[in-house]
N, C-alpha and C positions, 0 to 999 in steps of 0.2 A: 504493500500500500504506500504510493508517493505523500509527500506531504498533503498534497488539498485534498486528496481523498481522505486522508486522516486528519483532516480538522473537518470537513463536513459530517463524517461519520461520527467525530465527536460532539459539531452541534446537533448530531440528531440525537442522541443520548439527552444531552439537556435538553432539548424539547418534550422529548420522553419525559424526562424529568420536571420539569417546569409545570406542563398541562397536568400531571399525575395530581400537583398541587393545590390545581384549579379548581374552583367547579364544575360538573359533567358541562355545563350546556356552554363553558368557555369553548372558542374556537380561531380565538385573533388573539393575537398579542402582538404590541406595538409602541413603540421606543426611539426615545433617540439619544441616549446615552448610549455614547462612543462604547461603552464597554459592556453593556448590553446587547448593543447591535451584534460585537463580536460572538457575546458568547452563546448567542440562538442562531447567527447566522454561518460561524465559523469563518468569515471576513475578518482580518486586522487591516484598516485601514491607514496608510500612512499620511494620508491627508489629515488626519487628525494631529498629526506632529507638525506638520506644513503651515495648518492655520488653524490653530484651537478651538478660532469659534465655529468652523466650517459646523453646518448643519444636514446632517444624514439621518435615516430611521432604519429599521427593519420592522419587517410584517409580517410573524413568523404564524404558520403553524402546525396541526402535529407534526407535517410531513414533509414542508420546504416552506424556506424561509425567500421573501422577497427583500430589494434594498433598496430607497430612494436614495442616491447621491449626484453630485455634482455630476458635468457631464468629461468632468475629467476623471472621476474617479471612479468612470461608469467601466472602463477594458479593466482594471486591475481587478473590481470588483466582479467581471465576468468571467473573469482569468480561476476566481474564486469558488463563485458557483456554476457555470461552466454552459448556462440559458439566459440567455438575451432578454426572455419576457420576463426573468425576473428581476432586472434592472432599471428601474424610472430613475429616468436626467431631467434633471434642471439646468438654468443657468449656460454659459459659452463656453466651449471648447472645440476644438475640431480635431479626429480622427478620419483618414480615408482608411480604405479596406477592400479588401481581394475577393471577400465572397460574400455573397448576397445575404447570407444570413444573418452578416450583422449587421445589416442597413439600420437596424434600431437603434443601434449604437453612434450613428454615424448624422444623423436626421436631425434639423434642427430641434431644441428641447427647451421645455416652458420657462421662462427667467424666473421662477417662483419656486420655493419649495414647496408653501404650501398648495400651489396649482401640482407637482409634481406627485404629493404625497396624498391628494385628494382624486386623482386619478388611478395613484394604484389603490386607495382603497372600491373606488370603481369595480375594481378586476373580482373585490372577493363576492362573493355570490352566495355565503352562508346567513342562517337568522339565527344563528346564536350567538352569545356576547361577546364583547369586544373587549380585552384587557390590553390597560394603557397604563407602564410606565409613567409616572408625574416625577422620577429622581431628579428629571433635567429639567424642566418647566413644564406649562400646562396648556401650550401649543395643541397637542395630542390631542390632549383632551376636550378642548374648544372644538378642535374640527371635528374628532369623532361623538361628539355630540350633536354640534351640527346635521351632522349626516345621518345617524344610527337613531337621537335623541337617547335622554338620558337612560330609558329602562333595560340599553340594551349594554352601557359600560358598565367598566366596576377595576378600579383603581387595583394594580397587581404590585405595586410598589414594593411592597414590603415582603409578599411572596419570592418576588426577583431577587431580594437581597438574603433572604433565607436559603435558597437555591447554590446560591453563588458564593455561599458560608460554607457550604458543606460539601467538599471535593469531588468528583467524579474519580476513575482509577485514571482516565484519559487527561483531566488535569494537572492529576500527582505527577503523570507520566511526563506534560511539559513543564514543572516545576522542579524536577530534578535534570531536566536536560539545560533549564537555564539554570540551574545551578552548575552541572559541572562545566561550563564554558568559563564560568569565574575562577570554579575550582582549577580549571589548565590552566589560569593565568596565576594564580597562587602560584602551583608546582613548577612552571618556566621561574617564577622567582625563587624561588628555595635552590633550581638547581644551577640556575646561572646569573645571580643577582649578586651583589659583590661592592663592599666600602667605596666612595668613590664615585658612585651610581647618582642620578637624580632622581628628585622624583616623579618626574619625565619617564625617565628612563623605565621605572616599574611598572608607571600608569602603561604603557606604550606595550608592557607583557601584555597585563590582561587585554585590554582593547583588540590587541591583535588576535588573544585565545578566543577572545568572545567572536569574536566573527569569524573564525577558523573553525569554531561548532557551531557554525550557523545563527548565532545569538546576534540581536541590535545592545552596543553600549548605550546603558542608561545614563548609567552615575560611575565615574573611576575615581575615588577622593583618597587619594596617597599623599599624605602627610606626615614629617617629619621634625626629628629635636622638638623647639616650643612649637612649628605649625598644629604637631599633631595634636594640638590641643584644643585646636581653630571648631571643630566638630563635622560639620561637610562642607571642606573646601576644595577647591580646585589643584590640582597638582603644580607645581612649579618647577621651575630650575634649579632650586636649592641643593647642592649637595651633600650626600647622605655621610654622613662619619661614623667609623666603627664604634658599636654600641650606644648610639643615638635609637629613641623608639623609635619605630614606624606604626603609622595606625594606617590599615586600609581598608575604607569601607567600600564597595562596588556591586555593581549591580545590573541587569542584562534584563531583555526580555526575551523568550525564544518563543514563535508563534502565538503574540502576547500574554504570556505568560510570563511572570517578574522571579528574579532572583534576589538578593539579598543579603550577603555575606562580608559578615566584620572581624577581621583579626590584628595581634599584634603582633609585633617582628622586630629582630633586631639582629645587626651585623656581629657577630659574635657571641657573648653569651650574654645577657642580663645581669645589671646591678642587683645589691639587696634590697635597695628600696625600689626597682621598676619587678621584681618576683615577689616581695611580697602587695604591694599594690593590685599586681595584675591578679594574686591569688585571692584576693577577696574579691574581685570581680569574680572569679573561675568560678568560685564558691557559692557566690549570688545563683550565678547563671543553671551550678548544677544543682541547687536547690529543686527551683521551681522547677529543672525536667526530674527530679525525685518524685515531685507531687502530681505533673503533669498526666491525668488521663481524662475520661469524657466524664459530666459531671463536677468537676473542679467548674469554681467560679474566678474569673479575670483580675479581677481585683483581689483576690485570696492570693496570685500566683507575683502580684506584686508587689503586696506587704511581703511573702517570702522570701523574693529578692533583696527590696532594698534590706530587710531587718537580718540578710547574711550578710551581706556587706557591710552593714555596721557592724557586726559585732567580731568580723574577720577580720579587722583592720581599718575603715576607712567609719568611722563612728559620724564623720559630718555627709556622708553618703548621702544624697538626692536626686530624684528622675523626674519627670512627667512621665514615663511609660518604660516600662521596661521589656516591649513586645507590641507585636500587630499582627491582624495577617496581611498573608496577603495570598496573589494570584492573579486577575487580570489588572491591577492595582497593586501598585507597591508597599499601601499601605493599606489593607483592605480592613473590612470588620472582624473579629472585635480588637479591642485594644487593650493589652492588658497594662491599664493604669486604676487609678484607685477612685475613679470614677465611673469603671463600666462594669457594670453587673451580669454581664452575658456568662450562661450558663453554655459551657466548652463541652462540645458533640465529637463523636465518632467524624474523619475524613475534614474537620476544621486544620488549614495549615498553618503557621506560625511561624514569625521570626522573632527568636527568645535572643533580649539582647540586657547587656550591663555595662554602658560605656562609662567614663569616669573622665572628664578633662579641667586640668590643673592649669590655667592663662599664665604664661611666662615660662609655663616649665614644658608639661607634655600632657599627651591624651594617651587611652590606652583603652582596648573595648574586646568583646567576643560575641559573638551574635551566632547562633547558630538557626537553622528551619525545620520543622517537624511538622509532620502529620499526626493528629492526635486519635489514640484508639480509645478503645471500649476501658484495657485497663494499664495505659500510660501511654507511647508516642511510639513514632517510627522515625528514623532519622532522614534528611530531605538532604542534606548539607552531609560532608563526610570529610573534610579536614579535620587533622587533630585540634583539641582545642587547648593545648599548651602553650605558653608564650612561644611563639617562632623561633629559632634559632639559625643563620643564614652561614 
């Protein structure tokens, strides 16, 4: 199975999924949150990186998902689902074309979205109801009210984000592969990274690992001596000096699926104050994967941290969050800080992290990813979590 066949076949899983959620007599579901759209239609659109606010939908249901976008983003997105009739353009672009069958493609298209997205709703020809994403605004929901009137939507909002909490084996499956694209750029560093080095020079491993496994760089944040204390900064020219920390946080998405991996590192061996610091981070972190299974609550998982951390050495120890998840978002639901009460399920992924950064001197952090089960986690991320040694 190439890749688009294996992202379609995975958005038909979530459809399977999604509708399972619904009420019987749902039959539409329709969206235009950028990461939605992905994850019913099995589309990542790079137009959304291009121009943030660019405006797209899908109009999924059980069994094919339709897409209104731009008419420039109408071949990629064909390229994607692989039928012409399922892509409504708006707006100017111009593609020629060799066969006749994608004259659709090619045809002038309506300068409006919502002329664009009131036409494919045209196409559907069911009388059962209509669910409408409102995460991104309520666009949606004006026109398909418009059109349907009211008795026939019903807001799926919050079904979409419960769906999207709780893994597929086909998500786990692209969140370990944008995991080890960082992880080969770890390992190019440990085996040929050397005093001397920028931090250019490290950033430029992973970047290249990542897109050598197919991954897009998100975030490459290699920092060093007092930088790495900066928290997510951009890498620089600075020169790295034997047993100066390194912090590097980094991050990829492989067929919009996000990665997320924080380690520390250091040219030689470690001070006593940068191994015991770093150990009451380790400490934190391997708390909460102790306690970590389905049932544990978010907020429970990060009083555990910070209150190892303190009592392991760092006693003025403070986070806003010591974890998130994540998946087609890099920061996804829940957030394990001392605000979110989300009760932790079977196939929820995580990034369990415990940074610690000192202004003037250094940063130092570990962050690992997991899948949580029934009774504790499955590991997503698979470098050691020991202070680096280079």
């Amino acid at each position: 199975m190439d890749e688009v066949e294996s992202m379609l076949s995975l958005a038909q899983a979530v459809r399977d999924k999604v509708f399972a959620a619904l009420p019987a007599d749902a039959e539409l579901v329709v969206s235009c949150d950028p990461l939605n759209k992905a994850y019913l239609s099995g589309y990542v659109s790079i137009a959304h990186d291009l121009a943030p606010a660019y405006r797209s939908a899908v109009l999924a249901t059980r069994g094919t998902a339709a897409l209104v976008t731009s008419a420039a983003d109408a071949a990629p997105a064909f390229e994607a689902l692989g039928r012409a009739e399922l892509i409504h353009r708006y707006g100017e672009f111009y593609f020629d074309r060799e066969e006749s069958t994608l004259d659709a493609l090619t045809q002038p298209a309506p300068a409006l979205f919502e002329v664009a997205f009131t036409a494919a709703l045209a196409t559907h020809k069911g009388q059962g109801r209509i669910g409408i994403d409102r995460s991104d605004d309520d666009l949606l929901w004006r026109l398909c009210t418009e059109i349907f009137g009211e008795s026939r939507i019903l807001d799926v909002t919050q079904q979409l984000q419960a769906c999207r909490a709780v893994k597929l084996p086909g998500e786990v499956a692209r969140l370990r592969q944008a995991a080890e694209c960082v992880e080969a750029g770890f390992a190019k560093i440990m085996q040929t990274a050397r005093a001397g080095m920028t931090e250019l020079d490290l950033a430029a491993m992973i970047a290249e690992s990542i897109v050598a496994g197919g991954g897009v760089p998100r975030f490459v944040s290699v920092t060093s001596g007092p930088r790495s204390a900066l928290a997510d900064a951009y890498p620089t020219g600075r020169t790295i000096a034997q047993e100066e920390t390194i912090r590097i946080d980094a991050g990829c998405t492989h067929n919009g699926y996000w990665s997320d991996i924080g380690r520390t590192l250091v040219f030689g061996s470690p001070g006593q104050r940068q191994s015991d610091i770093y150990g009451a981070l380790l400490r934190g972190l391997e708390a909460m994967l102790d306690q970590l299974k389905e049932g544990v609550v978010a907020r429970d998982l990060f009083e555990i941290a910070v209150g190892t951390v303190r009592t392991n050495g760092i006693p003025s120890y403070r986070r806003q969050h010591c974890g998130h998840g994540i998946g087609l978002r890099s920061y996804d639901s829940p957030t394990v800080a001392a605000h979110d009460d989300t009760v932790l399920m079977a196939g929820m992924c995580l990034c369990l992290e415990t940074p610690y950064y000192i202004l003037g001197c250094d940063g130092m952090m570990v962050e690992e990813t997991v899948m949580v089960t029934p009774d504790g986690f499955e590991p997503i991320t698979t470098l050691s979590r020991e202070f680096l040694s280079i």
